[in-house]
Residue, then its C-alpha position, 0 to 999 in steps of 0.5 A: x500500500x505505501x509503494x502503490x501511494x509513494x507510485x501514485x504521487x511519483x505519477x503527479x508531480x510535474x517537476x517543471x511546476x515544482x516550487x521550492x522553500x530552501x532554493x538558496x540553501x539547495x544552491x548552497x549546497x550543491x555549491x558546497x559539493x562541487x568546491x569540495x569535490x575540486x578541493x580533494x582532487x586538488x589535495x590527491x594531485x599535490x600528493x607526491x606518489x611513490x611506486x612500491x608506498x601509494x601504487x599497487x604492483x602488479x604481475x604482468x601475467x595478468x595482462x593476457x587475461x580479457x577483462x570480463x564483459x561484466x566488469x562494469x558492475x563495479x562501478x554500480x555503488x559509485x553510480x547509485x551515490x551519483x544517481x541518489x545525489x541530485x534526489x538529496x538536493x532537491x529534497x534539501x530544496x524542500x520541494x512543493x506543488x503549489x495547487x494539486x487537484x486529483x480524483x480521490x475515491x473513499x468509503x463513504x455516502x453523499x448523506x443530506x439529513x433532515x430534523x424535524x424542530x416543529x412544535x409537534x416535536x414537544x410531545x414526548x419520546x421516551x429514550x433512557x440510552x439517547x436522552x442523557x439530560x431526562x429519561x423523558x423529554x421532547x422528541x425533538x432532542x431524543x431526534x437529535x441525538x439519534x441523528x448524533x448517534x448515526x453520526x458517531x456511528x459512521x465516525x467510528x467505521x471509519x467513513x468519509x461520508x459528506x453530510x449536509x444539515x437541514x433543520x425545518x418546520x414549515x420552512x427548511x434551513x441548511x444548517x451545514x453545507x456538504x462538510x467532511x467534517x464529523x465534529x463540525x456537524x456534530x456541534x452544529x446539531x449540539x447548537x440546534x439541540x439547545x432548548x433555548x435555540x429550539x424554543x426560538x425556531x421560528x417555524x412551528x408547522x410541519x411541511x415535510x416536502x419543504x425539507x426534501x426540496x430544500x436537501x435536492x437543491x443541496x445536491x444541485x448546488x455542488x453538483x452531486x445531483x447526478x452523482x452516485x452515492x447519495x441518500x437522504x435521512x429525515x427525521x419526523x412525527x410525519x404529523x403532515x398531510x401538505x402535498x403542495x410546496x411552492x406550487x410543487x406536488x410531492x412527486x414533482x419534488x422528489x421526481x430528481x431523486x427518483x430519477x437520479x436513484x437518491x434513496x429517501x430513509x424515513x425515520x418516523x420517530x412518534x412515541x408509542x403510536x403503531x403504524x397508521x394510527x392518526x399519521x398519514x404513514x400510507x402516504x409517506x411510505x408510498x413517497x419512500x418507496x418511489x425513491x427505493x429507500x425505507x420507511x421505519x415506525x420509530x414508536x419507542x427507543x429500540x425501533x429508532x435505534x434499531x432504525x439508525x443501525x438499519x440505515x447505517x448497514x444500508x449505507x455502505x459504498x465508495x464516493x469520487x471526489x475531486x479534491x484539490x490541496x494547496x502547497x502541498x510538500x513534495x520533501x518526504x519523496x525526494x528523501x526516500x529516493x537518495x536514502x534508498x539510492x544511497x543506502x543500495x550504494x553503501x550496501x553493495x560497497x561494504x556488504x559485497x566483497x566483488x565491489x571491493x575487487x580491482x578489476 
């Protein structure tokens, strides 16, 4: 795995587009090598030689032998230190890409979810493992900690999905963008979880439909619409018969997701109320079923939780993306190249007596 990722960054780097931290040290350096390079040579041509003390004396016999065709291998430890050696200064350069954009592809869903914040969320959903503050309290907070249960729940199998906030009532808000960043959505759901915040949310009614327009128009606006990977979660009582938003009928308005395969999972978190009893279930689960997602009944603690892990089972698979890093360091690869150059030159060196021969 390492030699496939050292491949893949050998294979984007344009050396030409390369900039650098160190270039005057690099110059130094190289400067450095050159004048020490001279000054030895210098030292060994000034050096008297005397046959018998500093020449080795051979037997003539050994003119007849033909030298063998493989002689030059001797020379290998000399040419892995020469080879290794524009590697070391390049890396004492500490090299950089200024902007580098690839395609990356990682386990993970593009996910919009959606919490119900209107005031038929205040009837209370008994929760002892989700609720921590009171055993009984309002759905929406057992809601949203279910929400931050599933969360954790991805957090912890190690996905890189993309998740999106949405908060409605009778209007929808995007609370946070497409965001990969686990602790960012986990604090702004902690915020909206605030009793002062949901006691100030301006938007009592319930139009469910609002918010499934609001999380498509999410995918529009980065362009994951027709991207695969995506699925929507919501979070409701499903105490709503509206089918008309802004003169679009619920099909209308789901009509992209179908079209674009973007499942819909309904959580409908009413506590103790079975299916079809004074909630229009029929007509939600009808609208999920279009979508190819799931409707789940969450009437007491163990069916929402038994929903979350249904829902994290279900959403399994890879996203692309195209990701784009700024000044990012080239130094670690020009380093291992002199290091592995260097270190195959002093092995072959000292490590192999047929390097140490006279030809």
């Amino acid at each position: 795995a390492i030699a496939a990722s050292l491949a893949r960054e050998w294979n984007a780097i344009d050396v030409a587009g390369l900039q650098y931290w160190r270039r005057d040290t690099a110059e130094l350096t190289l400067l450095a090598l050159v004048a020490l390079a001279l000054l030895v040579l210098l030292v060994r041509t000034s050096i008297a030689r005397r046959p018998g003390r500093h020449h080795v004396v051979l037997p003539a016999i050994l003119k007849r032998w033909p030298e063998p065709r493989t002689a030059w291998v001797r020379h290998m430890p000399v040419a892995l230190f020469m080879l290794g050696l524009p590697f070391a200064v390049l890396a004492v350069a500490d090299p950089y890409t200024s902007l580098v954009a690839e395609n990356v592809t990682y386990p993970g869903r593009r996910i919009a979810l959606m919490i119900d914040a209107s005031d038929s969320m205040q009837t209370s959903f008994k929760a002892a493992t989700l609720n921590t503050r009171n055993e009984v309290q309002p759905a929406f907070f057992t809601t949203v900690a279910a929400a931050q249960r599933f969360v954790e729940l991805r957090r912890k199998a190690k996905y890189r999905d993309l998740m999106a906030l949405v908060e409605f009532g009778s209007r929808a808000y995007v609370i946070t963008p497409f965001t990969s960043d686990y602790d960012n959505l986990l604090l702004s759901m902690s915020l909206i979880g605030d009793p002062v915040e949901f006691s100030m949310f301006p938007e009592s009614g319930t139009i469910i439909a609002s918010a499934l327009e609001e999380s498509i128009e999410i995918f529009k606006a980065f362009e994951f619409l027709e991207a695969s990977g995506n699925l929507m979660v919501i979070f409701t009582d499903g105490e709503d018969t509206t089918s008309i938003v802004h003169g679009r009928s619920l099909d209308d308005i789901l009509k992209s997701a179908v079209d674009n395969k973007i499942p819909l999972y309904f959580v409908r978190t009413n506590y103790d109320k079975e299916f079809g009893e004074g909630i229009p279930d029929e007509q939600w689960r009808a609208a999920v079923a279009k979508t190819g997602g799931r409707y789940y009944v969450a009437k007491n603690e163990a069916t929402l939780l038994a929903a979350i892990a249904d829902i994290d089972r279900e959403a399994v698979g890879a996203i692309s993306a195209r990701q784009y890093t700024s000044q990012q360091s080239r130094f670690t690869l020009f380093a291992i190249a002199a290091f592995t150059l260097w270190t195959g030159a002093a092995g072959l060196k000292v490590g192999t007596p047929w390097f140490g021969r006279l030809p």
